[in-house]
C-alpha positions as CSV (number, residue, x, y, z in Angstrom):
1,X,9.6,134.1,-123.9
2,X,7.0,132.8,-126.5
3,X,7.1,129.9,-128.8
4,X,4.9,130.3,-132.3
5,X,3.0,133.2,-130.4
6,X,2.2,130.9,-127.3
7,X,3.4,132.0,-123.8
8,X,5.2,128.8,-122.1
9,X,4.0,129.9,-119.0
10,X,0.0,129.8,-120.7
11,X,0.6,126.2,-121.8
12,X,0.4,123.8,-118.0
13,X,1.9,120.8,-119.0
14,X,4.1,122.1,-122.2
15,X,7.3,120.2,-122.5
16,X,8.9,123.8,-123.1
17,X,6.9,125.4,-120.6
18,X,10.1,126.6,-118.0
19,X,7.5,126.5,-115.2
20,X,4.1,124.5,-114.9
21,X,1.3,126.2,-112.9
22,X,-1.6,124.2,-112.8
23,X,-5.2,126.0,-112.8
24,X,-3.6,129.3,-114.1
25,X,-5.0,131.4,-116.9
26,X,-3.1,133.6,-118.7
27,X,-5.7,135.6,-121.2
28,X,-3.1,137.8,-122.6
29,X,-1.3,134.9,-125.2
30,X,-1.9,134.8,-128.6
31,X,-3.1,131.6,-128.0
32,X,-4.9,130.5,-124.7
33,X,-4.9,126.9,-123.9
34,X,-7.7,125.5,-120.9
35,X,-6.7,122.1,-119.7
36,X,-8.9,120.9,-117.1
37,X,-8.7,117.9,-115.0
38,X,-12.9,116.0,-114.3
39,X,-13.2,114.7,-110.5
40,X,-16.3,112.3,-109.3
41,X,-17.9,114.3,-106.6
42,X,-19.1,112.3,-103.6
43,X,-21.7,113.0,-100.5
44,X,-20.3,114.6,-97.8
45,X,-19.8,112.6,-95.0
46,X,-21.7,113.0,-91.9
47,X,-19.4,111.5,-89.1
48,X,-19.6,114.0,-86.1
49,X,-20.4,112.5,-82.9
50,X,-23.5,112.2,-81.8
51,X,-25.3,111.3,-78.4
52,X,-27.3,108.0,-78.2
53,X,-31.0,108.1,-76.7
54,X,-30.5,105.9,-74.2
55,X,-34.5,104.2,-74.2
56,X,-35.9,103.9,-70.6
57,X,-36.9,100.3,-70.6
58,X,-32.6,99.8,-71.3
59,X,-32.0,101.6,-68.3
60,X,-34.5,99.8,-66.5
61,X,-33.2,96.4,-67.1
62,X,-29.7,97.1,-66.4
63,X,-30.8,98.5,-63.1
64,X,-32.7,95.5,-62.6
65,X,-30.0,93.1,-63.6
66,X,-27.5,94.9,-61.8
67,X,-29.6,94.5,-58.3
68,X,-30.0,91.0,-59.3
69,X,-26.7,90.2,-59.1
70,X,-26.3,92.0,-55.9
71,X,-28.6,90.3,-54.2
72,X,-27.2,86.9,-55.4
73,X,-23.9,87.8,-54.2
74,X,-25.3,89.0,-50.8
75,X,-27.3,86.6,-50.0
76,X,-23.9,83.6,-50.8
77,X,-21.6,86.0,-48.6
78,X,-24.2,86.0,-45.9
79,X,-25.0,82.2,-45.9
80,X,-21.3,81.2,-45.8
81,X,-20.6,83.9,-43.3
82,X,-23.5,82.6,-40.5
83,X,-21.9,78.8,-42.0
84,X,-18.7,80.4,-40.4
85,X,-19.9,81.4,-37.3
86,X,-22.1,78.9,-36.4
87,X,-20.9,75.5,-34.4
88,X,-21.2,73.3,-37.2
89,X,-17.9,73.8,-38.3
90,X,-14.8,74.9,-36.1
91,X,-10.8,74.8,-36.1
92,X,-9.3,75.8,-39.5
93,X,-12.7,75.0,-41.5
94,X,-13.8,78.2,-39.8
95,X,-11.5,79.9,-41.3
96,X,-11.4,78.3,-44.6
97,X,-15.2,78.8,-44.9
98,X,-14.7,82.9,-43.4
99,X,-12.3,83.1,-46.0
100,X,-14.8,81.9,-48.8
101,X,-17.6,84.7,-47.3
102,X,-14.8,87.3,-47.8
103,X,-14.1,86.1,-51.5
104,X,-17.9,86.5,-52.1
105,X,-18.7,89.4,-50.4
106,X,-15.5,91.2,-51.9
107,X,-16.6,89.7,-55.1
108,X,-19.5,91.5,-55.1
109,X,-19.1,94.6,-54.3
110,X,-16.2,95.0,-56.5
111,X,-18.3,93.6,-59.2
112,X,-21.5,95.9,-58.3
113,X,-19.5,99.2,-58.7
114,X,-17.4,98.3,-61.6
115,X,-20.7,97.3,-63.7
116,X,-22.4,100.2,-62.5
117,X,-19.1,102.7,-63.2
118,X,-19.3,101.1,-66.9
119,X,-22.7,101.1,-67.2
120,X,-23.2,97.6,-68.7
121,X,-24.3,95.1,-66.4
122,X,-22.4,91.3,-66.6
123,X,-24.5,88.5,-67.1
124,X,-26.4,86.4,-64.5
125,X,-24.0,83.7,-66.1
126,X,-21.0,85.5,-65.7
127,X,-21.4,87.2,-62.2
128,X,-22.6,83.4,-60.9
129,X,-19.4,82.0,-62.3
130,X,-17.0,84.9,-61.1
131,X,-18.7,84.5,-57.2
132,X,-18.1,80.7,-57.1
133,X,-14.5,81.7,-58.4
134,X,-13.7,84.5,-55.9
135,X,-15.0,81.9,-53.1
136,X,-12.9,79.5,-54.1
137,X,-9.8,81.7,-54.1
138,X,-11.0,82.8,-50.9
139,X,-11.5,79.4,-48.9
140,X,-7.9,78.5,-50.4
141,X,-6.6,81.9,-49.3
142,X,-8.0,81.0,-45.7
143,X,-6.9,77.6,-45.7
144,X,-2.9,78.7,-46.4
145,X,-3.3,81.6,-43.8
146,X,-4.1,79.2,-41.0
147,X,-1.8,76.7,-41.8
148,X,0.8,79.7,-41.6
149,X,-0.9,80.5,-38.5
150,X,-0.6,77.7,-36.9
151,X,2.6,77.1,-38.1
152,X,3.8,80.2,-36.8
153,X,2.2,78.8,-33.1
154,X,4.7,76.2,-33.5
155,X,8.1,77.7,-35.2
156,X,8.2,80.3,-33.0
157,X,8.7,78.8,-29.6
158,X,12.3,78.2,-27.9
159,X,10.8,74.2,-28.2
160,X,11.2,74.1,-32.0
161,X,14.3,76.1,-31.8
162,X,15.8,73.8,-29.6
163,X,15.0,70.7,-31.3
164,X,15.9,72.4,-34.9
165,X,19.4,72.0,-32.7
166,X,21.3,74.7,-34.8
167,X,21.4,77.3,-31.9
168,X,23.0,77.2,-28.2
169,X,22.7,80.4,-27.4
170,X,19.6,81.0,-24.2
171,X,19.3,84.3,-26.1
172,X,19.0,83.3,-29.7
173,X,16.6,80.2,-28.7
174,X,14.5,81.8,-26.1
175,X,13.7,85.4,-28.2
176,X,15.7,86.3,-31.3
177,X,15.2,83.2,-33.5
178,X,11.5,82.6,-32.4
179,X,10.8,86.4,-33.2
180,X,12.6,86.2,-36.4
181,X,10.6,82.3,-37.4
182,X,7.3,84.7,-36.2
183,X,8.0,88.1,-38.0
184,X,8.5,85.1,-41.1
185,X,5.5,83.5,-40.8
186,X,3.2,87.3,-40.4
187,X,4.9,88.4,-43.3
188,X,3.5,85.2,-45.5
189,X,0.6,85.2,-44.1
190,X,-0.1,88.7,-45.1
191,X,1.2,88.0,-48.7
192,X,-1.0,85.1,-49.3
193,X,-3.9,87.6,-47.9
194,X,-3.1,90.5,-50.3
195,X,-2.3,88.1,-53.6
196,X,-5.7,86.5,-53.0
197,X,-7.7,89.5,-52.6
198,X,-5.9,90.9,-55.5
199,X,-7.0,88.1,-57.5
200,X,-10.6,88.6,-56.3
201,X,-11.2,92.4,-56.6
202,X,-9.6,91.1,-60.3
203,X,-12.1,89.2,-61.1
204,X,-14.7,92.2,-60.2
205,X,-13.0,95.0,-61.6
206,X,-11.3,93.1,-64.8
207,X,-8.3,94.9,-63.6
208,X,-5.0,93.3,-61.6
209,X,-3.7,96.0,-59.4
210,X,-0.4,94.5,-58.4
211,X,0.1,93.3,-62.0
212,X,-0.4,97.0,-62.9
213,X,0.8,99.0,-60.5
214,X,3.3,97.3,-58.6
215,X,4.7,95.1,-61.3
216,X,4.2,97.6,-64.1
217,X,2.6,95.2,-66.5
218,X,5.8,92.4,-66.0
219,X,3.7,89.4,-65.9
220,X,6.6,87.0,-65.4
221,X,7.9,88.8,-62.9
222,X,4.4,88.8,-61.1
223,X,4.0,85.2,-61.7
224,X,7.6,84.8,-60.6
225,X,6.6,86.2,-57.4
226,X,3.5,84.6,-56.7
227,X,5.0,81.1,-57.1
228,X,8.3,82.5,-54.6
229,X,5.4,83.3,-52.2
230,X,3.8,79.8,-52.2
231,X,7.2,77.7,-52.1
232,X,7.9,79.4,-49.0
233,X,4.4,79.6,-47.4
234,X,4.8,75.6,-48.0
235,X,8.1,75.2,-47.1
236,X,7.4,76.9,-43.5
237,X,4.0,75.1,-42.4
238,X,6.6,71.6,-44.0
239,X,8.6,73.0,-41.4
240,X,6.3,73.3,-38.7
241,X,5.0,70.1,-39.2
242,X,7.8,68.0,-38.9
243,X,8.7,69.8,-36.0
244,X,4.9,69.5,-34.4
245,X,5.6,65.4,-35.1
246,X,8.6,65.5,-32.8
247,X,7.1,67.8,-30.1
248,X,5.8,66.3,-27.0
249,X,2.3,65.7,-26.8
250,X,0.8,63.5,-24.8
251,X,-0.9,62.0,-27.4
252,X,-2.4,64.8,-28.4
253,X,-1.4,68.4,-30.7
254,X,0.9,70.9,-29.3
255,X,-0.8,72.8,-26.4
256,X,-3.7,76.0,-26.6
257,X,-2.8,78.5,-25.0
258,X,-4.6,81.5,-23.5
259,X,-3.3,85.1,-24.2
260,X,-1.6,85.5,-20.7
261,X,0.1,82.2,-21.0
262,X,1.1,82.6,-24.3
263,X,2.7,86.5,-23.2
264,X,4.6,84.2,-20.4
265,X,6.1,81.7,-22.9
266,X,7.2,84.6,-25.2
267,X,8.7,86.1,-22.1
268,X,12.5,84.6,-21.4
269,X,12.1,85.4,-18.1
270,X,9.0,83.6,-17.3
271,X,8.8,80.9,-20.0
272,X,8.9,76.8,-19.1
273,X,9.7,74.6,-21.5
274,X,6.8,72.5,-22.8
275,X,8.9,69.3,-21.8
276,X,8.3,70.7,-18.3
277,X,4.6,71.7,-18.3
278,X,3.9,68.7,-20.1
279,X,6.0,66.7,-17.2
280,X,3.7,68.4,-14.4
281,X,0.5,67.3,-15.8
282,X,1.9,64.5,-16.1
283,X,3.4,63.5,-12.7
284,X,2.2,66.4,-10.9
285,X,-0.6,66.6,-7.8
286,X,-3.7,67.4,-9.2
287,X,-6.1,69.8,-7.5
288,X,-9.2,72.0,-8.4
289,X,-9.1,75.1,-9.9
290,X,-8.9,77.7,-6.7
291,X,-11.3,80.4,-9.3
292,X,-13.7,77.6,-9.7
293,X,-13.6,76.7,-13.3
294,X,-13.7,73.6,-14.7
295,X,-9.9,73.0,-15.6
296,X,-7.6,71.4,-13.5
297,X,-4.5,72.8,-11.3
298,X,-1.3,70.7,-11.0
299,X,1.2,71.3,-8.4
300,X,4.7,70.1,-8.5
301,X,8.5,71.2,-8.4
302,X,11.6,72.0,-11.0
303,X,14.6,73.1,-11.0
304,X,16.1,75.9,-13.1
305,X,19.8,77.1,-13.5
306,X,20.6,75.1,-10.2
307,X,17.6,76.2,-8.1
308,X,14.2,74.5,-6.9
309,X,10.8,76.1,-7.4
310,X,7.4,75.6,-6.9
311,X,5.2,75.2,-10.0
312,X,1.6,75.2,-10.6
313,X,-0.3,74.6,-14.2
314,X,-4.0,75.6,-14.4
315,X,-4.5,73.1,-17.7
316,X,-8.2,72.2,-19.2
317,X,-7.7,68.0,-20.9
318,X,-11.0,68.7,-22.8
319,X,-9.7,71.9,-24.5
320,X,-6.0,70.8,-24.6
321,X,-5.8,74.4,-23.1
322,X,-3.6,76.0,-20.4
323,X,-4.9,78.8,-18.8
324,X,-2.3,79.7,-16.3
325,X,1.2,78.4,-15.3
326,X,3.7,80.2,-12.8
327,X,6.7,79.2,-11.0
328,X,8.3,80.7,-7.6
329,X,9.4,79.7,-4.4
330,X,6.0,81.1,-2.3
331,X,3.8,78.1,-1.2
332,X,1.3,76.9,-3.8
333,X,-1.2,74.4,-3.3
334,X,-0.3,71.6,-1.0
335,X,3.6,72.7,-1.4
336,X,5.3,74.6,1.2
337,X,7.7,77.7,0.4
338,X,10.8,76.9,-0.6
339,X,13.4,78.8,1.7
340,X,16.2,80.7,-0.7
């Protein structure tokens, strides 16, 4: 259809026009009609990626900073590892200053890889202040884990069963509660070891692995559990500590024992109460050691479920140590056999 000779469809834009199509020309109206629209052209914009020249003397520095810090962090996991093992220090500051070489040393080499992986090397400030960190979490790491240790030493002995005075049973007290207060302890002991080292290889990597991976990025949930873990690892060496105040002693801590003795007074069928070793030291006839050493024998006699035996305790006063103890009815020492 046309209007006054003019095709709608010619005319873009035409209030009669019954369909607009912009850009079209239609030569064949009467009347031809070019509406054109004016646009500011721009600069095409050059924004493909392109690879940096990395200059040589970069490189070079961050090599060089990156063995600086290396070294830094080797030689402080070396000097507090030798601090460790030399007599200076012993008992738990051995551990608490071991525990402060593994912090570094962790530190460190976490730190070392990550930078290099990244390829931008932290600061001397930076790496300083995340070693003394990671050393501190360490020595406190290695301060709760032999508390726990030497708590465990203590809970989980038919002694502190029997004074905790909940259980009767010879079973319960001599080898299921202890081994249950032990399997306890071991299993705080390693979380306090694995939270701790998380936190340092953290500090390293700038990545929490438990938080991530374990947690799945629930922070209150990871805090949640990290606070559970301390109440109890506190509440168990409270424990132990109350019941070490009680224990007999002489005067002195709880008794050292060496492996073999210690394998005896897990073993219900050759343990003796402490009360009882401590009574023999005590009261007993004192002899020297028949192997020659420098601790000191004692001889006496008890009497279990009814029966007399003969008792000996190989026991050293300067290491609060006993080395051997063994009862039967054989002759020991200057006691004759006793006659069944």
């Amino acid at each position: 259809m046309a209007i006054e000779g003019i095709y709608a469809l010619a005319k873009p834009g035409d209030a009669l026009a019954a369909l607009n199509l912009n850009n079209e020309f239609n030569l064949f109206g009467k009347k031809t009609y070019f509406i054109a629209s004016s646009f500011e052209a721009c600069s095409v914009i050059d924004d493909a990626l392109e690879e940096k020249e990395i200059v040589k003397e970069e490189v070079v520095e961050e090599k060089k900073s990156l063995l600086r810090n290396f070294a830094i962090g080797l030689l402080a996991t070396v000097a507090l590892a030798a601090l460790a093992c030399s007599a200076v220090v012993t008992g738990g500051a051995t551990l608490v200053i071991a525990g402060a070489a593994i912090g570094a040393g962790v530190f460190t080499v976490a730190a070392t890889v990550s930078d290099y992986k990244n390829g931008s090397t932290r600061s001397l400030l930076e790496f300083v202040g995340g070693l003394v960190m990671s050393s501190c979490i360490g020595a406190l790491a290695g301060a709760t884990i032999y508390g726990l240790w030497t708590s465990v030493g203590i809970l989980a002995t038919p002694e502190a069963v029997q004074l905790l005075a909940i259980f009767k049973s010879p079973l319960l007290i001599n080898t299921v509660i202890p081994g249950l207060l032990k399997l306890g302890g071991m299993a705080l002991l390693t979380g306090q070891g694995i939270f701790g080292l998380n936190q340092i290889v953290g500090l390293g990597t700038g990545q929490d692995f438990l938080l991530d991976k374990i947690f799945g990025g629930n922070r209150e949930n990871y805090d949640s559990a990290s606070m559970i873990l301390m109440l109890l690892s506190m509440g168990y060496m409270n424990v132990a500590s109350n019941i070490a105040a009680v224990m007999p002693r002489n005067g002195k801590e709880v008794f050292n024992y060496t492996e073999k003795a210690n394998q005896h007074m897990n073993d219900s069928n050759r343990q003796v109460p402490v009360q009882t070793l401590q009574d023999v030291i005590n009261n007993g006839t004192p002899m020297p050691d028949p192997q020659g050493s420098s601790a000191t024998m004692y001889y006496s006699t008890i009497t279990i479920n009814g029966k007399n035996y003969n008792i000996e305790v190989l026991y050293d006063e300067v290491s609060n140590t006993i080395y051997h103890f063994e009862y039967a009815r054989k002759a020991m020492g200057n006691l004759p056999a006793i006659p069944k």
